[in-house]
N, C-alpha and C positions, 0 to 999 in steps of 0.2 A: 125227752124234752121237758124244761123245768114250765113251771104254770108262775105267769108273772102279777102282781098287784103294784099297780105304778099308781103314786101321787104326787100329783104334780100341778099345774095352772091350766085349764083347755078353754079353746074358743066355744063359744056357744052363742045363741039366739041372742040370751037374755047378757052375758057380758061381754063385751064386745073389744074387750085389752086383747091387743094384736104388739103386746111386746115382743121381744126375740126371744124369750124364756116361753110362753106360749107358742110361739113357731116352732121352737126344737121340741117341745111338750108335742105338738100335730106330728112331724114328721116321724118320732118316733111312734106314734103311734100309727101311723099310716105304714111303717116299715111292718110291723107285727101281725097286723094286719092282712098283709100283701102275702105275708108269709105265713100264713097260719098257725101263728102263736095262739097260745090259748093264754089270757090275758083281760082283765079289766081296770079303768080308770075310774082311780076317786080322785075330784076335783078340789083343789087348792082355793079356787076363785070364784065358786058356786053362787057364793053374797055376798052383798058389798062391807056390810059389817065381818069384823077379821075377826072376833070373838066366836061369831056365828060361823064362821069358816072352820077357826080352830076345833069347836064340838062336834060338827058334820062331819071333819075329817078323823078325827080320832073313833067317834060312833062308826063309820064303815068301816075304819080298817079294822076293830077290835069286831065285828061281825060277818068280814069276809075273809080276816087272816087265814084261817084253817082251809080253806078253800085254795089256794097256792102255798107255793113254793118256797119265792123270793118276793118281796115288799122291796121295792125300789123309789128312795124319794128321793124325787127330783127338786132340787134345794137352790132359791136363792138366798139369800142371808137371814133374814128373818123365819124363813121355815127351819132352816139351818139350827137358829139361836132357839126358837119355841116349840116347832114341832118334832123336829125329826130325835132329839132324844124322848119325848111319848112314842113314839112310835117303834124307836129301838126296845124299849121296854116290852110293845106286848106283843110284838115280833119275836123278841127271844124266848118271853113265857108261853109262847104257841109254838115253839121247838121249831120256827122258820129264819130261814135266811136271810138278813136286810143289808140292801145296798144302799151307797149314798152317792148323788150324781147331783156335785154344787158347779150350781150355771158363775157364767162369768168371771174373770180374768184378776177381780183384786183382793181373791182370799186373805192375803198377805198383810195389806193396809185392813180388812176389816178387822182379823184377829188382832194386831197391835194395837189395834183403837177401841178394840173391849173394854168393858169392864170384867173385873175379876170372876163377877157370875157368871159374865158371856162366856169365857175361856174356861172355863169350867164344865160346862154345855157342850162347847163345839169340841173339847178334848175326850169327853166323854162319848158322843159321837165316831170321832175318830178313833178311840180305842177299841170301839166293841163293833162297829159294823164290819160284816165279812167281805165287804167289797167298796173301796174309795174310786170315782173317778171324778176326773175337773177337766176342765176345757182347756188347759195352755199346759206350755211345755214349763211354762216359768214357774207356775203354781205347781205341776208335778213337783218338781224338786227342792223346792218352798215347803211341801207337806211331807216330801221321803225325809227331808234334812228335818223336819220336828218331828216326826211320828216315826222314823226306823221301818215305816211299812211298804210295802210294793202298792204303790199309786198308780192307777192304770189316767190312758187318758180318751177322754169320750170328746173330740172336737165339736165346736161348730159346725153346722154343716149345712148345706143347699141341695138342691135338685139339678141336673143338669140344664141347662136353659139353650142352647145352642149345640152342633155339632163338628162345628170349625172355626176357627178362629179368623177375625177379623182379616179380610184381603187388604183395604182403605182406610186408612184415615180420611174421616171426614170432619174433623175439627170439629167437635161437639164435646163441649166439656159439662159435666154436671156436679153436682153439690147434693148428694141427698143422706141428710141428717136429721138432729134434733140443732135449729137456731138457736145456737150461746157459744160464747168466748171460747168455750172450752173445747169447741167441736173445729177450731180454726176459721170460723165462718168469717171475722173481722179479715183476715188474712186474703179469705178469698176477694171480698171485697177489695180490699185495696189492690190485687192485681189485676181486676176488672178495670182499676183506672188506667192501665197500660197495655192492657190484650186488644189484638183488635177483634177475635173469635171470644168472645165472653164466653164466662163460666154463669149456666144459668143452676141458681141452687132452691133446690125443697125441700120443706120438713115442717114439723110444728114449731112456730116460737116458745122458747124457754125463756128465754131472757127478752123481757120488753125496755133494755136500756139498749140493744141493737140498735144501729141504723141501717135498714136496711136500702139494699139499692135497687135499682129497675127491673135487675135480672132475676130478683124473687120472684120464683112460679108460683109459690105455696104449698100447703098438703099433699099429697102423692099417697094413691092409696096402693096396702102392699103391692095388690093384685098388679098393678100397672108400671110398677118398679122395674121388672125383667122388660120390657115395651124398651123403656126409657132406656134402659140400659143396651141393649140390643139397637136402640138407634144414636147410642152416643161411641167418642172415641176414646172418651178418658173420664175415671172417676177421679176427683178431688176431696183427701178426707186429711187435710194437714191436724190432726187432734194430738190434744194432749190432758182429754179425760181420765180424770183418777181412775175411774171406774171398765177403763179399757180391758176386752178380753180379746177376741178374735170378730170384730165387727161383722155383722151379717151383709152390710152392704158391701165391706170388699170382696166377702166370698161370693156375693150375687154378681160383682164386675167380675172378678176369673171367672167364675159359670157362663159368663157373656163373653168372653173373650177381650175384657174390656182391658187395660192396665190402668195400674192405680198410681197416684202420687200419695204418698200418707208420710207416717212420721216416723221417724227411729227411737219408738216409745216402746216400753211395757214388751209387753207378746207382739207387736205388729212387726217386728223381724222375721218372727216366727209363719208368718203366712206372704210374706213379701221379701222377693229377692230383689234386694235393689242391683238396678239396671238390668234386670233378665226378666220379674212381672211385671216392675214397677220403679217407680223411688221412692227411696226414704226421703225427709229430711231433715237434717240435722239440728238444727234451730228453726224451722218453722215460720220464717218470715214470709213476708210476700216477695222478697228480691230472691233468693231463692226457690218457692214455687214459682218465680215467672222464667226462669233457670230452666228449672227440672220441665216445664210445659215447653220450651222452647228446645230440647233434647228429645221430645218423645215426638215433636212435629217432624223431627227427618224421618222419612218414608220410610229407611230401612232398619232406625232403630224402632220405631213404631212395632213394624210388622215381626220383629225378635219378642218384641215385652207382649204382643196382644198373642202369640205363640206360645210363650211361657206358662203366660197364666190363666189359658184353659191346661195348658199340659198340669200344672201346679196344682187348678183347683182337681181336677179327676184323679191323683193321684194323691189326695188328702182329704177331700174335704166333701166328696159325692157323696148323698145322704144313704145308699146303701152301699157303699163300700164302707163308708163309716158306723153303722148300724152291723152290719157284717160281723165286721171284726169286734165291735161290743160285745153281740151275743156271741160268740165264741168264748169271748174272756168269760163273760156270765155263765155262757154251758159248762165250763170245763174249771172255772173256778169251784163253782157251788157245789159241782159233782163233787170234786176234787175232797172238801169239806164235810160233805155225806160219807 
């Protein structure tokens, strides 16, 4: 069994960033854990200054490399573009193995939007590390069609939250987001002027040119998201975020048996069948989300989509089925390379 050095973002006392990049940073380490990996984390987010981030992290991993195996960074863009070739550097002059595992969904758009040094970085990167994976199916083959390499892929993922799938609809729609344009919130709103069962939505304000309406809850903290979700009958995430990968809230509605309305964007095909967990929709207006809500209120389409997408989430996107098949590709690549 390989000895792992993961860096990556972690929650802690003192920082208290509960992004989706530190969630999948928890669970996997909670999988390792469970499973007694032998295994330690250097932290990404340790300080608030990112200079003082940069030296802590490159000081532990040049001091505990020879102690493992595999060094595995867990990469959003900026670690991507600054750290992780340091890191491929004194991984390979310590005769170890480095994996790279880039969180979310718009590889694509950030490479094109480089500059010449960035692409130069992240090409370097993807040349020399022994192991690529990304979260979407779209990005896999975005990175096999530039790089000629076997891109594995490490999903989003969540915890099981329930055990069966919703019996009733009980007309409870929710909204939980980041508030701005881009997350379709405008949208929701205007279909609130025509539902008679509102859509009550939460998240942090992003955008303060919003007008929001009554049915803003506000903040929702993680912990309480599964509750909410467990007592509603439908997620609403109509987005058309550049920055879209496999959203953590829709995998938490299939965890909950919930079905979702979202958009036929980016990777959201990829985790929603429309009309089996969910809808898509195609344009995003609010005349057709008041559409796709008025199709999921008959009882018996309901009780097919909230069916699906627990069947959809457990057989994709459960945090150790998916953790599972990682370390597999991980044991059996890295040996493979020894």
């Amino acid at each position: 069994m390989q000895k792992y050095l993961l860096v990556g973002p972690r929650l802690s006392n003192k920082n208290k960033d509960i992004g989706g990049t530190t969630i999948l940073m928890d669970l996997f380490d909670d999988y390792l854990n469970e499973n007694k990996f032998e295994y330690h984390v250097v932290a990404t987010n340790k300080y608030k200054n990112q200079i003082a981030n940069l030296f802590y992290v490159i000081f532990h991993v040049a001091v505990n490399v020879r102690k493992f195996d595999v060094v595995i960074g867990n990469a959003a863009i900026n670690f991507l573009k600054y750290i992780s070739p340091i890191l491929l550097i004194i991984t390979k002059l310590s005769n170890k193995k480095y994996v790279l595992r880039k969180f979310g969904g718009n590889l694509d758009r950030q490479y094109d939007d480089a500059s010449f040094l960035a692409k130069k970085s992240f090409d370097f990167t993807f040349k020399y590390s022994d192991l690529i994976f990304v979260e979407t199916k779209m990005i896999q083959q975005y990175l096999r069609s530039k790089t000629s390499r076997d891109i594995h892929l490490f999903p989003n993922n969540r915890k099981s939250s329930v055990d069966s799938p919703k019996v009733k609809n009980n007309n409870k729609y929710v909204f939980i987001s980041q508030i701005k344009k881009e997350k379709g919130i405008n949208e929701v709103f205007a279909a609130n002027k025509f539902l008679k069962n509102k859509i009550y939505s939460f998240g942090p304000i992003h955008d303060n040119d919003i007008e929001l309406d009554e049915y803003y809850l506000g903040v929702v903290k993680p912990t309480d998201v599964p509750s909410i979700l467990n007592n509603s009958s439908l997620l609403i995430l109509p987005t058309y975020w550049e920055g879209e990968g496999y959203p953590g809230i829709i995998l938490e509605a299939l965890a909950s048996g919930v079905p979702v309305i979202s958009t036929n964007y980016r990777a959201i095909p990829e985790i929603i069948d429309d009309k089996k967990s969910g809808i898509l929709l195609d344009n995003g207006n609010y005349e057709e989300l008041l559409a796709a809500i008025s199709y999921i209120e008959n009882e018996s389409n309901f009780n097919i989509l909230s069916k699906n997408a627990l069947r959809q989430f457990r057989l994709n996107f459960e945090t150790n089925m998916v953790h599972k098949n990682v370390l597999e590709v991980l044991e059996k690549v890295c040996l493979d390379i020894n």
